[in-house]
C-alpha positions as CSV (number, residue, x, y, z in Angstrom):
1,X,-18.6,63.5,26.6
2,X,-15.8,62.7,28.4
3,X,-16.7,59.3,29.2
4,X,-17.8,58.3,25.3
5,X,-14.3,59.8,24.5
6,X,-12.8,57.3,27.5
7,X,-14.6,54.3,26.1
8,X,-13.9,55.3,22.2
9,X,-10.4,55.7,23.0
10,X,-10.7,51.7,25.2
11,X,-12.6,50.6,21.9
12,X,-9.4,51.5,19.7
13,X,-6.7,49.7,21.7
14,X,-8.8,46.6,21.8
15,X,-8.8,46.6,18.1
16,X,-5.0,47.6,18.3
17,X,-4.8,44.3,20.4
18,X,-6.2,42.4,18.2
19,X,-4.8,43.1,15.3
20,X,-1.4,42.7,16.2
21,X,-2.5,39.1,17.4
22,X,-0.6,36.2,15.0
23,X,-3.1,34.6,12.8
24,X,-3.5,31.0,13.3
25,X,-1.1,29.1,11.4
26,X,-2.9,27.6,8.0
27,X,-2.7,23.7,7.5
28,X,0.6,23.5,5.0
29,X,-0.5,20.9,1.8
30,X,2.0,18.2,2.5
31,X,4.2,16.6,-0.4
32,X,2.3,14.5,-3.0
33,X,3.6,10.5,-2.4
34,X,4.3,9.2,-6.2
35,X,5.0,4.9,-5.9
36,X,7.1,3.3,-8.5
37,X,5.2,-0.1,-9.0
38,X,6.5,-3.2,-10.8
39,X,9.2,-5.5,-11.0
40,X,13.3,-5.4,-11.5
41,X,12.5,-2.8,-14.5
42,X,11.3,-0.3,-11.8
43,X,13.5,-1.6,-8.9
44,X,16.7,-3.1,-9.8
45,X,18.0,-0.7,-9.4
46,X,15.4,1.3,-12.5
47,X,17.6,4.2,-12.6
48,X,15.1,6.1,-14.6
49,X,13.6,6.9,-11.2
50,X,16.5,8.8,-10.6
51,X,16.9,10.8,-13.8
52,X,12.7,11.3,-13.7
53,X,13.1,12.8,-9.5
54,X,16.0,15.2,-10.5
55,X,14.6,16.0,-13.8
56,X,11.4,17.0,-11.5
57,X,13.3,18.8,-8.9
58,X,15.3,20.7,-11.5
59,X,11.7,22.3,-12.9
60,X,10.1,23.1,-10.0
61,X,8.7,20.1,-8.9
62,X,9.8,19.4,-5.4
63,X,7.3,19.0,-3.1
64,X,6.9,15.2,-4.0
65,X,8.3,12.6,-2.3
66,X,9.0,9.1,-4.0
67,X,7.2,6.4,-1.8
68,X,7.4,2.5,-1.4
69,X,8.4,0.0,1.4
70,X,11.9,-0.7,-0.6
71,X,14.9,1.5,-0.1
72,X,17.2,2.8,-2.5
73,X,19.4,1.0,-4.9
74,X,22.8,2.8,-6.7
75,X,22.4,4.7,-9.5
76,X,25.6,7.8,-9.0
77,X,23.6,10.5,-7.9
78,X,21.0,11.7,-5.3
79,X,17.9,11.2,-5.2
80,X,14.6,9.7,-3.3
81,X,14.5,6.3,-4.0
82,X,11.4,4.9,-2.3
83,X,9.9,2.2,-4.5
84,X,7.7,-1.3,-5.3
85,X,10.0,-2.6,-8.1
86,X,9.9,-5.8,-6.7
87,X,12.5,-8.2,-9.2
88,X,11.0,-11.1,-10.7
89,X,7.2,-10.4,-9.6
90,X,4.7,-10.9,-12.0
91,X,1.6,-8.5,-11.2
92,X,-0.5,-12.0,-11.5
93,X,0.8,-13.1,-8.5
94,X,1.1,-9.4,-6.4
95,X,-2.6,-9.7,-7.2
96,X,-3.4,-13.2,-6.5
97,X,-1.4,-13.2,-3.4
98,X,-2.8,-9.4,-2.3
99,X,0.9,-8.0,-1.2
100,X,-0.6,-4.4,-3.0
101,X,-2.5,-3.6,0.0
102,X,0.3,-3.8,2.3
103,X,2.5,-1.8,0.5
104,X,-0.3,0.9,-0.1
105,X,-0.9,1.4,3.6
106,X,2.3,2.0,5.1
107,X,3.1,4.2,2.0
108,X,0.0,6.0,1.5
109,X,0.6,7.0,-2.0
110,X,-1.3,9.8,-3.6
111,X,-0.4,8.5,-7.5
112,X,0.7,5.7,-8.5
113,X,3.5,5.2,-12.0
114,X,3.2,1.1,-12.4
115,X,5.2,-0.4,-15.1
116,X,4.3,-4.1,-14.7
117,X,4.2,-7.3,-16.3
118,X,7.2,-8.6,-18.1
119,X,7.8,-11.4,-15.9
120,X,3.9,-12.7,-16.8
121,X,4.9,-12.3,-20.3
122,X,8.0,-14.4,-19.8
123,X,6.1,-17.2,-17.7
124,X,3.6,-17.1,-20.7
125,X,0.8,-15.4,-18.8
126,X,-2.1,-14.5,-21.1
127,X,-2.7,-11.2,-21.9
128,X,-6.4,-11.0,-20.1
129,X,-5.0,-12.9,-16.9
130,X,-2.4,-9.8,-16.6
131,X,-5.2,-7.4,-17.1
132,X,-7.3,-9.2,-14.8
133,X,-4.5,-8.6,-12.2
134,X,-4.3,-4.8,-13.1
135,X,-7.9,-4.7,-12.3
136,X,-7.3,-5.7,-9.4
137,X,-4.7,-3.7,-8.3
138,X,-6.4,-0.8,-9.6
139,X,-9.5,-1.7,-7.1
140,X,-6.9,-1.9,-4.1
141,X,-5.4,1.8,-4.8
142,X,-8.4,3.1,-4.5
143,X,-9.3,1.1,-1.9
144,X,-6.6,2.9,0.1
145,X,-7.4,6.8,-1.7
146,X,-10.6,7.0,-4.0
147,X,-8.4,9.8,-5.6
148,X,-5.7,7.8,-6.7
149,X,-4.2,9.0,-10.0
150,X,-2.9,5.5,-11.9
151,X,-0.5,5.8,-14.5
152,X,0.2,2.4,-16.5
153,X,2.7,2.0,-18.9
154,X,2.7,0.1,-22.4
155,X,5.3,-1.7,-21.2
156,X,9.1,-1.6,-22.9
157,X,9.2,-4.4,-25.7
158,X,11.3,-7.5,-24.6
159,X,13.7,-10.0,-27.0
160,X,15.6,-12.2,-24.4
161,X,17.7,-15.1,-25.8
162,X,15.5,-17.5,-23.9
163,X,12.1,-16.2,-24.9
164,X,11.6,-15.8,-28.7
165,X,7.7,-15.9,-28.3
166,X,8.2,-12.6,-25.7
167,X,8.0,-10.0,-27.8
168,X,4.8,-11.1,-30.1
169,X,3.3,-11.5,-26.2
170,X,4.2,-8.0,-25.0
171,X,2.8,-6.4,-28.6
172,X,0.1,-8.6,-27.5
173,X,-0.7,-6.7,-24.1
174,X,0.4,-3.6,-25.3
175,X,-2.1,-3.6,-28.1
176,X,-5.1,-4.4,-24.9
177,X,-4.0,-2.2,-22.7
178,X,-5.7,1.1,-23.8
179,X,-9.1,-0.2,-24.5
180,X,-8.7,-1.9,-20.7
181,X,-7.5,1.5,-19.2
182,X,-10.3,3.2,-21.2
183,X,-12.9,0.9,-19.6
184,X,-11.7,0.9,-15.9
185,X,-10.8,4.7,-16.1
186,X,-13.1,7.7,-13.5
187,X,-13.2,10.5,-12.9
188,X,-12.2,10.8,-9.6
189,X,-9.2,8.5,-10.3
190,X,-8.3,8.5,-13.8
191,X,-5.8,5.9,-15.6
192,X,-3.3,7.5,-18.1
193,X,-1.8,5.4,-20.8
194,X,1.9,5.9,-20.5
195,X,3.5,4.6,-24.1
196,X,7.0,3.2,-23.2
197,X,7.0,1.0,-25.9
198,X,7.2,2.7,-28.9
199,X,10.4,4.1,-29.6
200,X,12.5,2.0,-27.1
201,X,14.6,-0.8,-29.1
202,X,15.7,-3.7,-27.4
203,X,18.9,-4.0,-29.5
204,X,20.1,-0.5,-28.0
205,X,18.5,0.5,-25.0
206,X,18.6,-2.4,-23.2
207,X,21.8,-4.8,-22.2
208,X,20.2,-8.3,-22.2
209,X,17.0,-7.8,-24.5
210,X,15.3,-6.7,-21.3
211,X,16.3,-4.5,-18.8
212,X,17.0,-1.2,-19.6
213,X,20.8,0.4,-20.1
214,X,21.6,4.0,-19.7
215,X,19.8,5.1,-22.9
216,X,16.6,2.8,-22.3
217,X,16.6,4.6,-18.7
218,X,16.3,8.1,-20.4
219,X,13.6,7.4,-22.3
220,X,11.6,5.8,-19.6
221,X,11.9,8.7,-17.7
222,X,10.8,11.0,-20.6
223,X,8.3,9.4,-21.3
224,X,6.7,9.3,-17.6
225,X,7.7,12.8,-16.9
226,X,5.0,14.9,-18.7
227,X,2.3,12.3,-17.7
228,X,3.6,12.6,-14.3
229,X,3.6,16.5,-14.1
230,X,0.2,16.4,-15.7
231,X,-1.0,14.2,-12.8
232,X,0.4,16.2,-10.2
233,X,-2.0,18.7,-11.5
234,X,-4.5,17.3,-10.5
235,X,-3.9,16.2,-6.8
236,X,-4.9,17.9,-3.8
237,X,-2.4,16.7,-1.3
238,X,-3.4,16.1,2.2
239,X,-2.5,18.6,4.7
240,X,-0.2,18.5,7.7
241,X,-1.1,20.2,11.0
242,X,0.2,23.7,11.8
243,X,3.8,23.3,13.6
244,X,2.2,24.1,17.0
245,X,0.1,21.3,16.8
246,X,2.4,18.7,16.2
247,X,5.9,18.3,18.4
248,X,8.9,15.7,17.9
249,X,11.2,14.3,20.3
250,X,14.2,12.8,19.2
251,X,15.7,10.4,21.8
252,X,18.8,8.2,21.3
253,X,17.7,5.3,23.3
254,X,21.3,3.2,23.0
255,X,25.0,3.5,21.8
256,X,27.6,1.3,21.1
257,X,31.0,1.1,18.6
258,X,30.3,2.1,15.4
259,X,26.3,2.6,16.0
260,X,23.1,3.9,17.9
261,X,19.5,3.4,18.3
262,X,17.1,6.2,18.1
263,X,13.4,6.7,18.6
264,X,11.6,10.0,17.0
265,X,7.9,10.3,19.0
266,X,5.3,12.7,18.2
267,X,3.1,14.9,20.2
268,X,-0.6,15.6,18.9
269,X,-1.8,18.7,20.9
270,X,-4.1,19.8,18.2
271,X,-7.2,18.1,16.3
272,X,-6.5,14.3,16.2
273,X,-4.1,13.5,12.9
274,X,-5.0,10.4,10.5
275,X,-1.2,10.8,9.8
276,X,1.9,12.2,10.6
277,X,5.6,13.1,8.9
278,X,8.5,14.6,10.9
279,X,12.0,14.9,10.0
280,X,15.4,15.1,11.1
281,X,19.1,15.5,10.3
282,X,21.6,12.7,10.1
283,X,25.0,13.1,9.0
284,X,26.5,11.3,6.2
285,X,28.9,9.6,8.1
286,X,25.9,7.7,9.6
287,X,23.9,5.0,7.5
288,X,20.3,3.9,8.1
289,X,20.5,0.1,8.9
290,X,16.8,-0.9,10.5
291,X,13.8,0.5,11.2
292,X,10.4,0.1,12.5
293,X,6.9,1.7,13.0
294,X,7.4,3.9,10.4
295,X,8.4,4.5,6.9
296,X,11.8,6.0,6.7
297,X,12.9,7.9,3.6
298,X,16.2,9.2,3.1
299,X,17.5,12.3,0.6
300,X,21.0,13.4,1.5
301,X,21.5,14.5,5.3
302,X,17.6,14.7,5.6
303,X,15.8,11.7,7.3
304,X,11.6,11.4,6.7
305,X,9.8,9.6,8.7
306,X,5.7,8.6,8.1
307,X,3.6,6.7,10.2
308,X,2.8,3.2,9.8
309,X,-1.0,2.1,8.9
310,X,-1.1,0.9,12.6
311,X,0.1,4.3,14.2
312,X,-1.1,7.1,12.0
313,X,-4.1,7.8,13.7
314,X,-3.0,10.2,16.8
315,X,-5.7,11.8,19.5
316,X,-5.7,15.2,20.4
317,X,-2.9,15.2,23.7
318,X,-1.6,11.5,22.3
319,X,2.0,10.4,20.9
320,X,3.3,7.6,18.6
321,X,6.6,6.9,18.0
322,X,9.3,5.4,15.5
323,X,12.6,3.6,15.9
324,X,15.7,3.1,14.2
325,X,19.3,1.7,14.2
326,X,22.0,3.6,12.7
327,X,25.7,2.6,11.4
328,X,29.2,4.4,11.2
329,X,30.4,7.6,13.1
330,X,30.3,11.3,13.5
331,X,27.9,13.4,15.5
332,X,24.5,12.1,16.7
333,X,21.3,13.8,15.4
334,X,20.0,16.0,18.3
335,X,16.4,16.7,16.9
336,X,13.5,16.1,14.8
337,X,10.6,18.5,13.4
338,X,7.1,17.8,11.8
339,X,8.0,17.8,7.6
């Protein structure tokens, strides 16, 4: 009796043990990556990215992160301004010259907001050569994630001084648009309809007949925020290894006057990653001004870096690493973290 009292009592304070062991950390769902597509509607600088990102913060919204391989153009307040809105590109041309793929893998978006075609309008494109294009771009997204939620906008009506056939050409695609969406749409990766053109007046919302003003940049963002919201409904982001499989190493690598060079590199001692995000702070005082091997994206102090398509697969016990140069003054950034 004594001994089955001995072994009961061994029994309980191995279950003790093991209860008060930490679970294994879960696999956080990392941000969802939203690309801005088009031209200088979207890019230059589109300032209805900006109102749409705090708009989407300021509801809950913020575990997205704004994606493309072009930085941030001046719009008065903060916010992430990854994009594609590549001025003067007509989508025939993106297509026939296949830049999308590019752009797709070293941004890895999960949905995609595209807002293109003007330009083909204004070179006199016809309307089933620019759908011919969005085909193909469609077929390259998912090409890169089968998943790929594609929102495609009606595009905003046009009246420049130089083009009085434009705007007959853009009710023209606008009208085909829906029934091409309809016919290219799954269910795996579905294509919403986002209607920016009625509504939107050239006379007001726009400063040259074109691109939008302050007013024309609300309304493009009102319109793509509820689509957009819907969509992220939808996604399953990826997931990002528990913090004790991934480590990162910041390392400033040179210094000089008025700048530095830094490398961030990244440890894989769990399961081998198909990708990787880390982060780090860098004050204000300091700008980005190159970088390589990665994607670098920048909100406030806070510096994200993704892998490249050539370095996102990492083995279990492997590494890969980022660089960067850095302008101005102030206090050097001393770490990095997996985002």
């Amino acid at each position: 009796m004594t001994r089955f009292l001995a072994l009961l009592a061994t029994g309980v304070t191995l279950l003790a043990l093991l209860a008060a062991l930490p679970a294994a950390p879960s696999r956080a769902a990392a941000a969802v990556r939203i690309m801005p597509l088009g031209d200088s509607i979207t890019g230059s600088p589109g300032c209805w990215r900006a109102l749409l990102w705090n708009r989407l913060q300021e509801t809950g919204h913020t575990d997205i992160d704004f994606v493309g391989t072009l930085p941030t153009q001046g719009c008065s307040v903060p916010y992430d301004g990854d994009n594609e809105g590549h001025g003067g590109a007509l989508v025939t041309d993106v297509a026939a010259q296949n830049l999308l793929p590019g752009w797709l893998a070293a941004t890895r978006p999960d949905i995609v907001l595209m807002h293109f075609g003007t330009n083909d309008v204004w070179s006199n494109r016809p309307t089933a050569t620019i759908l011919d294009a969005y085909t193909t771009l469609v077929g390259q997204m998912r090409a890169s994630n089968p998943a790929m939620k594609i929102l495609v906008a009606r595009i905003i009506p046009m009246n420049p001084a130089t083009c009085a056939e434009c705007a007959d050409r853009v009710v023209a695609l606008n009208q085909a648009i829906p029934d091409w969406a309809a016919a290219h749409s799954t269910a795996e990766s579905p294509i919403t309809v986002v209607d920016q053109w009625t509504g939107f007046s050239t006379d007001t919302d726009t400063y040259d007949g074109v691109h939008p003003n302050d007013s024309g940049n609300q309304k493009i963002s009102d319109r793509w925020y509820p689509a957009l919201v819907s969509a992220l409904g939808t996604v399953t982001p990826p997931t990002t290894p528990p913090p004790g499989d991934v480590t990162c190493t910041l390392t400033v690598t040179n210094q000089w006057p008025g700048g530095f060079q830094g490398t961030v590199t990244i440890g894989n001692d769990g399961p081998a990653l198909t990708s990787w995000r880390v982060g780090f702070d860098l004050a204000a005082t300091w700008e980005l001004a190159s970088t390589w091997n990665g994607t670098f994206t920048r909100s406030g102090t806070t510096v994200t870096v993704s892998n490249a398509s050539w370095n996102a697969a990492v083995p279990t016990g492997g590494t890969a690493s980022a660089g960067f140069t850095a302008t101005g003054s102030g206090a050097l950034p001393a770490a990095c973290e997996p985002a």
